[in-house]
C-alpha positions as CSV (number, residue, x, y, z in Angstrom):
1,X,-14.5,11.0,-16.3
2,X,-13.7,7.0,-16.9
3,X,-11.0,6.7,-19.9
4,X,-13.9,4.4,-21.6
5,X,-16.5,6.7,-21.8
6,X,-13.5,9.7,-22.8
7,X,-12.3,7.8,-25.4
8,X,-15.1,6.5,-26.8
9,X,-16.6,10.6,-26.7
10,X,-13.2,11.3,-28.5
11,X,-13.3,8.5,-31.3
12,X,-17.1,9.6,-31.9
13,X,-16.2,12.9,-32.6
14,X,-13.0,12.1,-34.4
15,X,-14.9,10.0,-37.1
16,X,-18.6,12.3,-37.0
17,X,-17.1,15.4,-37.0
18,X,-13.0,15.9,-37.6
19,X,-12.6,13.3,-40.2
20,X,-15.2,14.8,-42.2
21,X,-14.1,18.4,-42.2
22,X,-10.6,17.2,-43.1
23,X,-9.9,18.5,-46.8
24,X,-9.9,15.4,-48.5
25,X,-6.9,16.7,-50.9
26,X,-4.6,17.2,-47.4
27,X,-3.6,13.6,-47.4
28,X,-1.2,13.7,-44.4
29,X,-4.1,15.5,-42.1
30,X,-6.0,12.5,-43.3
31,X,-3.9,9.9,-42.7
32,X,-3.3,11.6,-39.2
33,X,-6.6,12.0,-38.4
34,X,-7.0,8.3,-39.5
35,X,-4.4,7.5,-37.3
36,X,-5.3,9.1,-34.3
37,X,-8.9,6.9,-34.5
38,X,-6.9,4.0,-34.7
39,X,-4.5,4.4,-32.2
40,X,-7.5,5.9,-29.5
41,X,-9.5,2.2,-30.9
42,X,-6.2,0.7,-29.6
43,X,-6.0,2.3,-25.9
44,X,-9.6,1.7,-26.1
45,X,-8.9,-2.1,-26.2
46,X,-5.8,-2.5,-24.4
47,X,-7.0,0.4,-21.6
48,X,-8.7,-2.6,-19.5
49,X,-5.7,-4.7,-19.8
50,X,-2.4,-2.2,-18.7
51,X,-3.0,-3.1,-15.1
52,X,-2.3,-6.7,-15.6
53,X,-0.3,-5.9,-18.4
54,X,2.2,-4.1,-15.9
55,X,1.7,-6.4,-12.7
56,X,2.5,-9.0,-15.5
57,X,5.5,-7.5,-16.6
58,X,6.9,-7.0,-12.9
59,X,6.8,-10.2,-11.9
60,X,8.6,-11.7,-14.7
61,X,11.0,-9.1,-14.0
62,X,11.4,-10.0,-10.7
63,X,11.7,-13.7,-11.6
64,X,14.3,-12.7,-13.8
65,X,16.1,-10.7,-11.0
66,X,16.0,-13.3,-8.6
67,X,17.7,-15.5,-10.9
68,X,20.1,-13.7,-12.1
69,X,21.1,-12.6,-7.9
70,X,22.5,-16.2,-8.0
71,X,24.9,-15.3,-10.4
72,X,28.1,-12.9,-9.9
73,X,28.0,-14.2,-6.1
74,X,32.1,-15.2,-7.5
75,X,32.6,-11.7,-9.2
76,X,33.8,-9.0,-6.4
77,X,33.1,-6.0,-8.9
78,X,29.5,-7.4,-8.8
79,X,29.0,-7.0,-5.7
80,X,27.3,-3.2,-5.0
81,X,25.3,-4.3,-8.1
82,X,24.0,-7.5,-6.3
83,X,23.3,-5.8,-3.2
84,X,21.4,-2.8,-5.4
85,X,19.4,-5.6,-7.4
86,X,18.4,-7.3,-4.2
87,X,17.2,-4.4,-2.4
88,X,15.3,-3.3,-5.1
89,X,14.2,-6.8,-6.2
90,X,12.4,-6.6,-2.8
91,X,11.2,-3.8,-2.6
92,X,9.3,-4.5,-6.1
93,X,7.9,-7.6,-4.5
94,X,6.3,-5.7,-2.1
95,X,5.0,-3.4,-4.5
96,X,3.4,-6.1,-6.3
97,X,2.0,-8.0,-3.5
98,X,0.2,-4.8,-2.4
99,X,-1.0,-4.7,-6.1
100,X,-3.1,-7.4,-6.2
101,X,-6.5,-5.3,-6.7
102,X,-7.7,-5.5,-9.8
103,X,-8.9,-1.9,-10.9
104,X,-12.2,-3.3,-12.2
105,X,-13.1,-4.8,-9.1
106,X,-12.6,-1.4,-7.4
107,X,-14.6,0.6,-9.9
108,X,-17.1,-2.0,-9.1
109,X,-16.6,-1.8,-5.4
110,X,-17.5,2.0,-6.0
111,X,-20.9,1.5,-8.0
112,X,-22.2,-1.4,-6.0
113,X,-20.9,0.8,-2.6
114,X,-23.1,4.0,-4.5
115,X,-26.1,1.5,-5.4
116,X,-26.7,0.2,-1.8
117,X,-26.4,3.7,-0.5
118,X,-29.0,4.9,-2.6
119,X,-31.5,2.3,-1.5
120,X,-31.0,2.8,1.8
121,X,-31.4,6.7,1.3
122,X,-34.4,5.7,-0.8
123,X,-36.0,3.4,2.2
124,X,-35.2,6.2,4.6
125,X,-36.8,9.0,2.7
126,X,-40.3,7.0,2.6
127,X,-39.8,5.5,5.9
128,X,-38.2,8.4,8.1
129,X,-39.8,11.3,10.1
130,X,-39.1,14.9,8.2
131,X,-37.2,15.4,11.3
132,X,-34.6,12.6,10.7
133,X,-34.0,13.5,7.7
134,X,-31.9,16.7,8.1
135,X,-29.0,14.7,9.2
136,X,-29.5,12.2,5.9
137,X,-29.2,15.3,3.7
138,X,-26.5,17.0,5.5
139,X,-24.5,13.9,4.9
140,X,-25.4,13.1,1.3
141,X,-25.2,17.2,0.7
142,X,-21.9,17.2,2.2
143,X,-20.4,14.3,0.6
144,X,-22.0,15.7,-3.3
145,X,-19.8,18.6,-2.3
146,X,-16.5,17.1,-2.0
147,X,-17.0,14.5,-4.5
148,X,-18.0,17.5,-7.1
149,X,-15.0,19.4,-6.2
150,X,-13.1,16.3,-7.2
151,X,-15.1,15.6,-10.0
152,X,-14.2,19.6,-10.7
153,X,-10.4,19.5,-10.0
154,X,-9.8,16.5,-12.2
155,X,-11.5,17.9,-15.0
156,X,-10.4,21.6,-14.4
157,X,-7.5,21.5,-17.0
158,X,-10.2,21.3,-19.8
159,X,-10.6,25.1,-19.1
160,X,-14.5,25.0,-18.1
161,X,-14.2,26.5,-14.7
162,X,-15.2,30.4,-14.5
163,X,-12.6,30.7,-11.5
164,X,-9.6,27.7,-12.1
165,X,-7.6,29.3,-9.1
166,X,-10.6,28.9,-6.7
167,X,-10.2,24.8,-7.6
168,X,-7.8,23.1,-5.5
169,X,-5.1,20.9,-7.0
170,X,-6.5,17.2,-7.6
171,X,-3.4,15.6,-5.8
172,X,-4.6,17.6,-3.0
173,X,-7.9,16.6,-2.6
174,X,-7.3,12.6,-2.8
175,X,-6.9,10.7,0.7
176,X,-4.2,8.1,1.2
177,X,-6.4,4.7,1.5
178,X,-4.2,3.7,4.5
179,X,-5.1,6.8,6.2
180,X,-9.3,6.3,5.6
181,X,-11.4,5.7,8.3
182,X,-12.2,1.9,8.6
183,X,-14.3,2.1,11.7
184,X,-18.1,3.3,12.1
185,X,-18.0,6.3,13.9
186,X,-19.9,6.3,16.9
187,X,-23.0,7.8,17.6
């Protein structure tokens, strides 16, 4: 499901199998097939960057719009236009203080997070009572659910699913961050 790995499945089967089944004497569906590997080689390379790229681009417009509220201070029928660029000058601040996450560092956050909980699960498994470990699976069975019907909502478009009305939209299966339990829950 990670664009890398998507794109790099699309581009393989561009050049392996498309581009080779294109009639050679059809030059425009060559060229275009030609030009669909190169621009997917180009998302491919850029992909990791567009985070930055538009955090980057924010911020210089919000130097440039803090600058510019300095001027038209003397010009009455700038005035609503002032007030709009400040307002919304701010509120982008905001947005880009709160984007200060890189999203490599949370995909990493997510496989190191996945990692240590499969040790542990690993250390209980040989180390627990049979008893003990009906509660484990429950939880690791119950999470693999939810996380597959995720996994199964954001790829349900592709048309695999047997029943697609019997998968809930993906926007309604994703929690707000700022509403996720941050304490242990007690025993």
């Amino acid at each position: 499901m990670r664009p890398e790995f998507l794109i790099q499945t699309i581009l393989k089967t561009m050049a392996d199998t498309v581009v080779p089944a294109v009639d050679s004497n059809n030059k425009l569906a060559s060229e275009q097939a030609q030009l669909v590997i190169a621009m997917l080689g180009i998302i491919q390379q850029r992909l990791p960057l567009m985070y930055r790229f538009d955090r980057d681009e924010l911020s210089r417009s919000i130097e440039l719009s803090e600058a510019l509220l300095h001027h038209g201070e003397d010009v009455p029928a700038a005035a609503s236009a002032l007030q709009k660029l400040a307002s919304c000058t701010k509120n982008s601040r905001d947005t880009l203080r709160l984007a200060q996450i890189d999203p490599n560092d949370l995909k990493a956050a997510n496989f190191a997070l996945r990692e240590k909980v499969s040790e542990l699960v690993n250390t209980l498994y040989s180390e627990s009572k049979t008893s003990d470990l009906k509660q484990i699976n429950d939880l690791i069975t119950n999470h693999a659910r939810e996380q597959l019907l995720r996994d199964r909502a954001f790829l349900a478009s592709q048309g695999w699913e047997a029943d697609p009305d019997a998968i809930p939209p993906l926007d309604t299966l994703l929690t707000d961050p700022s509403s996720a339990k941050t304490e242990p829950r007690a025993k």
